[in-house]
N, C-alpha and C positions, 0 to 999 in steps of 0.2 A: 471566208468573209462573214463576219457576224451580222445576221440580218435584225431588223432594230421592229419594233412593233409600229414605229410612227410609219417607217418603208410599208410594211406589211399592212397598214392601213391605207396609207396612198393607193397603193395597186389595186388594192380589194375594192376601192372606191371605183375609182378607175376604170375595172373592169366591171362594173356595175354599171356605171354612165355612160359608157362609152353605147351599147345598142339603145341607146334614150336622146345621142346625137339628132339633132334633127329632125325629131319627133313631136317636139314641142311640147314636150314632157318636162316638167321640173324636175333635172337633177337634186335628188336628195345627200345631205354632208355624212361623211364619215359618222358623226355622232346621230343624224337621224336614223341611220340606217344599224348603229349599235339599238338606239332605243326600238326600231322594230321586230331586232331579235330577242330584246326583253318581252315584249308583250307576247312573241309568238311562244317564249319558256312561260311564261304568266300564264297563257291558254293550255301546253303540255302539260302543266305543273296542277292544275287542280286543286281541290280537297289534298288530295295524296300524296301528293308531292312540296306543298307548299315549303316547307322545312328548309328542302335544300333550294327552292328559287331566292329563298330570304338570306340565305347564305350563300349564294353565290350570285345572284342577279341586284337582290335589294339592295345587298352590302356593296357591291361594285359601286354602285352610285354613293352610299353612304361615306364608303373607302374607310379610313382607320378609326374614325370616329366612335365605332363601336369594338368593344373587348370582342377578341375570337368567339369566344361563345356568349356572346352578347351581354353579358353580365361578368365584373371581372372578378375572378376567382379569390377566395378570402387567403389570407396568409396563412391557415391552414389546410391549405388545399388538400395536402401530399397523406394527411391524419388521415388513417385508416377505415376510424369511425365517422368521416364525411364520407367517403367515398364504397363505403361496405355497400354489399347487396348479395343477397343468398341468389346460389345460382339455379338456373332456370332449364328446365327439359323443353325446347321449341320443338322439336320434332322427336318420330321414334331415334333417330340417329346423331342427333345435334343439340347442342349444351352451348348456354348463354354462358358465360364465366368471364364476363365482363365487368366495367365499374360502373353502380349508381351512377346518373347522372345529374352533377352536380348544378353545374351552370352553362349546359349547354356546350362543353368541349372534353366529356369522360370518352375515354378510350373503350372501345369492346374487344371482345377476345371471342373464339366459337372453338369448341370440340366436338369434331366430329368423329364417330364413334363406331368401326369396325368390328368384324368378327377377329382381325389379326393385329388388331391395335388402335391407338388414334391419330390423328391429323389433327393438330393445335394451328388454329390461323390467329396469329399475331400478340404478343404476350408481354402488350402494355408496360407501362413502367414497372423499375423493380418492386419498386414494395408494392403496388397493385397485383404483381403477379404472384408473390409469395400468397397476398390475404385474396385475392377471387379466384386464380387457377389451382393455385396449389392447395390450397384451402376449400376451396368450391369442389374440388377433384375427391376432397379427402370427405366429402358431405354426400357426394354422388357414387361412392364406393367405384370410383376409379383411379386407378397405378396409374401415376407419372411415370413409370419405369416403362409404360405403355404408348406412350409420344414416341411413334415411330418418322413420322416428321413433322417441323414446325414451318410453315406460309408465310412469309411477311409481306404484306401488301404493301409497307414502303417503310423506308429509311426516316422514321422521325423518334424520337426515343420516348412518348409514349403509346409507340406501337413495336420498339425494339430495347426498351428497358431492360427488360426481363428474360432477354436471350441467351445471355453468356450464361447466367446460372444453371437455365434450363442444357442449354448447349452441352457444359461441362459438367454436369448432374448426372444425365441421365441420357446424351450422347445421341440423339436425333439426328435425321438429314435434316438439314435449315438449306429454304430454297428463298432467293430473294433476287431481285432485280439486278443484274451486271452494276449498272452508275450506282447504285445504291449500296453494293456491297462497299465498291470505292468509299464513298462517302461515312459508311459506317464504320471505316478503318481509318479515318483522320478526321482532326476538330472540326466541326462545323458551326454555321450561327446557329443551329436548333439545339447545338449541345451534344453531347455523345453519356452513353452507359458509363455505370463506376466503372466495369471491362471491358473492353471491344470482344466482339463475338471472334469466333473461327473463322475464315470464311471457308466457306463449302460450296454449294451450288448457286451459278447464277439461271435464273428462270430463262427459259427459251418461249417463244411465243407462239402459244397453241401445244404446248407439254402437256404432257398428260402424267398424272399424281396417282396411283391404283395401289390403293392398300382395302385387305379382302373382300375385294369383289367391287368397292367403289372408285371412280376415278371423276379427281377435279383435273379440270382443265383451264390451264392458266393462260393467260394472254399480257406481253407487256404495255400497259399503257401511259407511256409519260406525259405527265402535267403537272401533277401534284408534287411530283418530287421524275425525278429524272429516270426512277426504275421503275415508275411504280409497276403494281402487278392488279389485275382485276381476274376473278374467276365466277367457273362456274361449277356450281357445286351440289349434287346431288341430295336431298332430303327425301325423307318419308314421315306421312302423317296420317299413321292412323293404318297403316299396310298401303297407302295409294299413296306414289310416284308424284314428285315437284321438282322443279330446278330453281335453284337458288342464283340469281345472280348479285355477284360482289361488285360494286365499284370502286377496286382499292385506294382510291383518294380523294375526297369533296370539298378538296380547292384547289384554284389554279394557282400556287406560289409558284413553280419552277417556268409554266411556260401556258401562256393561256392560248396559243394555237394550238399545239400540240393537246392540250388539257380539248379541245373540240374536237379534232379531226377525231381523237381516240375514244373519245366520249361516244362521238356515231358511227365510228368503227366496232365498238362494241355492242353500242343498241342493234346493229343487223344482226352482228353475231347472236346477239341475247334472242332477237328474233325469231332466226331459224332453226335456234335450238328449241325454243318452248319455254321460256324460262320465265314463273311464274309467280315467284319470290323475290323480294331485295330485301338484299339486308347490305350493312354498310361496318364503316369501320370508328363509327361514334353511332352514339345510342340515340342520339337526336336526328341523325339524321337517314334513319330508315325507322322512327318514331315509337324505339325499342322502349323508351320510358314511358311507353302508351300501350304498347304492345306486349310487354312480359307481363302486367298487372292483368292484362286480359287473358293469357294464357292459363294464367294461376287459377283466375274466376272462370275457366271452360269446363262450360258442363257436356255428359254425352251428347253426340249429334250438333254441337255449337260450331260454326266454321275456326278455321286456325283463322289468326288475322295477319300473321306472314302471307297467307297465300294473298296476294293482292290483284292475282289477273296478270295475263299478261300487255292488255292495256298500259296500265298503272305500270309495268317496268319499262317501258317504253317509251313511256310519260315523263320519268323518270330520269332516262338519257339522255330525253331530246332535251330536257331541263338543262342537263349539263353541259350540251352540243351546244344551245342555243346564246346559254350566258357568256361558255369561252366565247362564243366567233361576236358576242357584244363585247367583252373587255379587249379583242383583238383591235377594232374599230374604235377601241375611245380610253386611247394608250393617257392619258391626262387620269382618267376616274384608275385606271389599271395601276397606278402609282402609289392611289393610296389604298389599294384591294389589299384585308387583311393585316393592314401595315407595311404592304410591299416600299422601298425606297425605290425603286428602277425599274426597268423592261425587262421582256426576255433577254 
């Protein structure tokens, strides 16, 4: 039985008002009690967080009115020379090898960088990935032949453009969400690669990734797209120890409960691990068009500005925890979120 977001808003209500029986307490509606979990993401969100509340909280109320990345992309979007950007050393072990951001919806890419090879997470459209991975790679004096596997934190093609090439190139394990790998073997509305990939491995959740000596740990969390995948992922800055957490997806298209339960599903996890760092899978939104310029400008003894605390990734979740279980509650605003047509 497909359960509909207006049912899943009733009940939520429902059981909300229901110990207020009696009490002489004003039941509050389904949509006041979404806009209290905006103000409560408004309060997680901070300085630090702002980015993604405006993207997932603001725009919920805006709904399609605004372009994905807020500003809509010029007809030469896909031209090389908009989207260039030299790539960037974030930690002793981790490489930015993502795209400029343009207008607010550039794809990143990271390489992380072992004694026995590398882990590529996610390898943006094709011709992004030939000019900042392969390109970026060949600047950093590191072998692609060295991609001993590639992460994709979800099925959208520019986060899986560039896979088949790499796939077939130079023969990676590719680990990617089970619904996702389906989805990236048949058309879908977001489009598919000039090739469809291999399929290979689907992510199990709480797998563990260990290439020499480092191990991510993937967890799957669906929202953004039905496999997605978020991790956690080991850095070093400077010879001292951080944890990077990923949130593989920063919008609810596929399913905005799901996109929350997973959301504070993983801020505990991100919790009790220590995890000290966000980084995300667009540049805007773990405020990497802010943050590489200052890494470039670090002087000795300067803090990295990835490390944000683990406050700040906390902040961070509850941001995304808080906005899905608002678009769950006020299935009207969730219609036009992003340009969505329908429900879950």
């Amino acid at each position: 039985m497909k359960i509909r977001v207006q049912d899943i808003a009733f009940w939520t209500a429902l059981a909300i008002a229901a110990p207020m029986a009696g009490t002489g307490i004003a039941q509050r509606s389904p949509r006041e009690e979404g806009l209290a979990h905006i103000a409560t993401a408004k309060k997680a969100a901070g300085y630090d967080n702002a980015v993604l509340f405006d993207h997932t909280c603001s725009r919920l109320l805006v709904g399609a009115a605004l372009p994905y990345g807020r500003i809509a992309p010029p007809p030469n979007d896909r031209d090389p020379k908009n989207f260039h950007t030299e790539p960037v050393k974030v930690f002793d072990n981790l490489y930015y090898v993502g795209e400029k951001m343009q207008h607010g919806g550039s794809p990143s890419a990271w390489a992380l960088v072992t004694s026995e090879g590398i882990i590529l997470i996610d390898t943006m459209f094709e011709n992004s990935m030939h000019d900042e991975i392969l390109g970026g790679f060949t600047k950093l004096n590191l072998n692609p032949a060295d991609i001993k596997y590639i992460l994709i934190s979800h099925n959208h093609p520019d986060h899986t453009g560039g896979l088949s090439y790499l796939q077939t190139t130079y023969h990676p394990k590719v680990i990617m969400g089970g619904p996702d790998w389906d989805a990236a073997l048949r058309p879908n509305a977001r489009g598919v690669a000039a090739a469809p990939p291999i399929r290979d491995i689907s992510a199990a959740d709480g797998q563990k990734v260990t290439l020499g000596g480092v191990t991510i740990t993937l967890y799957v969390t669906p929202g953004h797209t039905a496999g997605t995948v978020s991790m956690l992922i080991p850095v070093i800055d400077k010879g001292v120890p951080h944890l990077a957490a990923l949130w593989g997806g920063t919008g609810m298209q596929f399913s905005a409960a799901d996109y929350s339960t997973q959301a504070a599903r993983f801020r505990n996890i991100a919790a009790k691990a220590g995890a000290d760092v966000v980084l995300s899978t667009h540049s805007q939104l773990d405020s990497s068009d802010v943050k590489l310029p200052l890494i470039l400008k670090r002087r000795p003894g300067d803090p990295n500005p990835y490390v944000v605390g683990t406050d700040v990734v906390q902040g961070y979740l509850s941001v995304a925890h808080e906005c899905g279980a608002a678009a769950v509650l006020m299935p009207e605003e969730y219609k036009g979120y992003l340009g969505r047509s329908g429900s879950d």
